[in-house]
N, C-alpha and C positions, 0 to 999 in steps of 0.2 A: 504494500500500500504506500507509493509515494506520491507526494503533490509538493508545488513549488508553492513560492513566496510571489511569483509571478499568479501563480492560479488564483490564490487567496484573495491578494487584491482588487484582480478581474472583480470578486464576487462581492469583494465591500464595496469596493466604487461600484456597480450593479445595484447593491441594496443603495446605496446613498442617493444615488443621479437618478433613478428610477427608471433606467431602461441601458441595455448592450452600447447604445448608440452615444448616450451619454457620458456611460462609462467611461467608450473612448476618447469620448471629447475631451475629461478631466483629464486621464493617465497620458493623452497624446498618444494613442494607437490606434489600431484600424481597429472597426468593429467587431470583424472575423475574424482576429485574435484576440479580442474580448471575450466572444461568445464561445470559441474555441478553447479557450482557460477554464468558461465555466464549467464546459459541457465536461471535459477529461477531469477536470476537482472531482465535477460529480461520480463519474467510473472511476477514479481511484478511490473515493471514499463509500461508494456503495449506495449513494441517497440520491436524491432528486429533490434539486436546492430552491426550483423556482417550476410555480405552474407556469406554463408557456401557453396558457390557451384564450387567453384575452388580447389587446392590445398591449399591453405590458407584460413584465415579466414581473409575478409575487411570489414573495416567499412562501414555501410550503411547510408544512409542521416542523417536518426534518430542519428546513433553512432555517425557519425562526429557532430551534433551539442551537445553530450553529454558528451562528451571527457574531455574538459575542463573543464566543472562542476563538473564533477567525479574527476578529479584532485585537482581541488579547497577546494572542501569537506575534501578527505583524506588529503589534506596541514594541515585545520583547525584542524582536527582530533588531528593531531600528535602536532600540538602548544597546543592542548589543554595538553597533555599528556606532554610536556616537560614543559610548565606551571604550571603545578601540581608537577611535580619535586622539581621547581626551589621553590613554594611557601611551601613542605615539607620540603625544606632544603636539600633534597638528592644530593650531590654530583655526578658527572655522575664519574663512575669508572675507566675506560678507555676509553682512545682516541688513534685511530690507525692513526699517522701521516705518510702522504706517502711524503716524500722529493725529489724533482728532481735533479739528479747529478749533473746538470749546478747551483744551489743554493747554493749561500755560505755558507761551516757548518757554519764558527764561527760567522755570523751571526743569524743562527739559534739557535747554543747551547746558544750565548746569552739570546737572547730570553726565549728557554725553563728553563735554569735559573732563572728567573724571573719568569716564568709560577709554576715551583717548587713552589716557594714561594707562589704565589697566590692560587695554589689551592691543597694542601696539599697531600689531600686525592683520588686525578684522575692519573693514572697510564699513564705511556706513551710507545706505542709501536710504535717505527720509524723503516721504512723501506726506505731505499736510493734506489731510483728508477735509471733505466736505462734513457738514454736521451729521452725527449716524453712519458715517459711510467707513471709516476705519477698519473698523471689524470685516465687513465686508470684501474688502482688499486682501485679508488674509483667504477669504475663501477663496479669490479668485486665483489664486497664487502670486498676486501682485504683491506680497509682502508677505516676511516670514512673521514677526510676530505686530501687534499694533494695540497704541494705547489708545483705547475707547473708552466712550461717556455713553452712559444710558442712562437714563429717568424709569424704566419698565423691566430691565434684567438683560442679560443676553439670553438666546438661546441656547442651554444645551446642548440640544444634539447639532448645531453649528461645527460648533468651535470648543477648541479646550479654554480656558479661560480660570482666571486666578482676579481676583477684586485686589487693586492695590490702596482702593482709597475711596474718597468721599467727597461731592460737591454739593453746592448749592447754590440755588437761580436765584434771585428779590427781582423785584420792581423798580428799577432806580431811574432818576434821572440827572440831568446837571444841576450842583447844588444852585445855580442861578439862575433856573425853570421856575416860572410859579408855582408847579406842584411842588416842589421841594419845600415852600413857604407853608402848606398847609398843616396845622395839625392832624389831623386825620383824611385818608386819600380813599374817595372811594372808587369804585367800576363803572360807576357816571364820571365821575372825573375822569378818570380815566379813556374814557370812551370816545369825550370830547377832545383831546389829543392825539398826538401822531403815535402812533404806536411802530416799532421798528424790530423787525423777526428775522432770524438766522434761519437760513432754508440752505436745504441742499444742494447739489447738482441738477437734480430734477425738478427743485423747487418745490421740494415738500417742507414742511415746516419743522423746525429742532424737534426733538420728541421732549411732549412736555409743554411746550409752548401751547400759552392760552391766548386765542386773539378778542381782545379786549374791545379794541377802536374799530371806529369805522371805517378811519384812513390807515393802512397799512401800509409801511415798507418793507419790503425782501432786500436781501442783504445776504451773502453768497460766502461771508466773511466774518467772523464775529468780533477780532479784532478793528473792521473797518465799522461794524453798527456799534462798537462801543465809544470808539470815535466820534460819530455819528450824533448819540447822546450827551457825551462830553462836551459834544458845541452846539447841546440845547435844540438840535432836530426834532426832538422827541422824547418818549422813555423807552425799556426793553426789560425785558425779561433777561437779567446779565448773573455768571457764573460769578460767584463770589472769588473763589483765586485769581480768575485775571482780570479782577476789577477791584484787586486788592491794593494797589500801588494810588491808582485815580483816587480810590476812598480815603487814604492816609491823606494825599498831595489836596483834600478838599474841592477836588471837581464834581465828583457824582456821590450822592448819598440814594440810600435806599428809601424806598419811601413809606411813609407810614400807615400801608393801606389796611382797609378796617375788616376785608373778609379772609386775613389768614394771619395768623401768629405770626409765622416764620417763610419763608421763601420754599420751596418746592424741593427734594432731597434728589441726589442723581450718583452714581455709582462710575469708579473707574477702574477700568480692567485693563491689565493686561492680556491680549487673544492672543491665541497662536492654531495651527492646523490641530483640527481634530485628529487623535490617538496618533501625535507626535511626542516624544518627549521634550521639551526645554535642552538645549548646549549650554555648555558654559556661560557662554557672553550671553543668552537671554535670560540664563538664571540670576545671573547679576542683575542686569535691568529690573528683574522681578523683586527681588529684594532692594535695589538703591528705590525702586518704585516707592515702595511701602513707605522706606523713610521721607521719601519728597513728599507724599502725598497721603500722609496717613487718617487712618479714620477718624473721622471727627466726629 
């Protein structure tokens, strides 16, 4: 009874992409050595992994209790292979960092400052992601690991993912705004101002984001709508860490609106590919993470 490391993954990417054709689209093979992988797993193992009699391919009793160990396997696989790495001394060469726009750079470039120094020889390629879309980049394999902002959680079955930390959104605007003058700020006040929202690529709105006003702006940037704020455009829904420096320097305060205690709570993760393990230099990231950004 032999089967490869080649077969296995045919049949996880299968169960994940939801069809042969997809498969190959993720692992970058032909179809018919996709389907080819599965079919010989299944004559060496004995079972029949997927009904083939609909438009798709589903898992059958046999495959759903095999899934998992299939997964488990190629995990070990790949520790053993980054293991071997770590014990030759080879330096991983590149890391593709995915950054979410709502992240504070200068808490990052800190960081990767430091990361310079430790690891001399691993090159860094950053990509500053649209709002939400970070994480995302890891699936696509545009980036090995990415630091994401969620307001709702990530997905599980995604991504692997570790939480390094903790944010929060308020209402603010330029302390030289009339609403900043008011004791108490309500959602009619509010309503009758510009309101200024962080959208994505597609132009979906941050997640999280509540549109208040009648007059909206989009904004592709969050650094550029805090800006935006700063010179009394309007107010925003703004991350407390990178509207921490403006708040000290008395440009924007939050405001004192009268239907929530506190500002909105959001979650920051570290992502990386599902049933991958962490190398060195993103273990480090994972940990300097937690200290940049710790739970609050």
């Amino acid at each position: 009874m032999l089967f490869s490391i080649e077969q296995l993954e045919a049949f996880v990417a299968t169960v994940d992409e939801g069809s042969f054709s997809a498969a190959a689209r993720f692992l970058g093979k032909a179809q018919s050595r996709i389907s080819t992988a599965v079919a010989n797993l299944e004559l060496d193992l004995g079972i029949t992994l997927f009904d083939r009699s609909g438009k798709y391919p589903v898992l059958s009793k046999d495959g759903e209790r095999m899934i998992q160990t299939a997964r488990d396997v190629l995990y070990q696989c790949r520790v053993v292979m980054e293991r071997a790495t770590e014990v030759s001394d080879q330096p991983q060469s590149v890391l593709r960092l995915a950054v979410d726009d709502a992240v504070p750079q200068e808490q990052v470039s800190i960081m990767l400052a430091e990361f310079a120094q430790e690891f001399r020889y691993t090159q860094i390629e950053i990509v500053r992601a649209h709002a939400g879309e970070a994480s995302n980049l890891v699936k696509l394999d545009k980036a090995d690991v990415a630091i994401a902002v969620s307001v709702s959680g990530l997905p599980q079955d995604d991504y692997s993912w570790e939480q390094v930390g903790s944010e929060k959104w308020y209402p603010m605007a330029a302390a030289t705004h009339p609403l900043a003058a008011l004791e108490s700020v309500s959602k009619s006040d509010l309503a009758n101002v510009t309101q200024i929202a962080c959208t994505s690529s597609n132009n979906n709105l941050e997640l999280g984001t509540e549109v208040v006003s009648d007059k909206l702006w989009r904004c592709d940037d969050s650094r550029f709508m805090i800006e935006l704020v700063c010179k009394g455009a309007g107010w925003a829904w703004c991350p407390s860490l990178q509207t921490e420096r403006a708040v000290q320097r008395g440009e924007l305060v939050a405001l004192p609106v009268d239907f929530m205690e506190t500002g909105f709570s959001g979650e920051l993760y570290l992502c990386w590919k599902k049933d991958h393990p962490l190398r060195a230099a993103e273990k480090w990231l994972a940990t300097r993470l937690k200290k940049a950004f710790s739970v609050r």
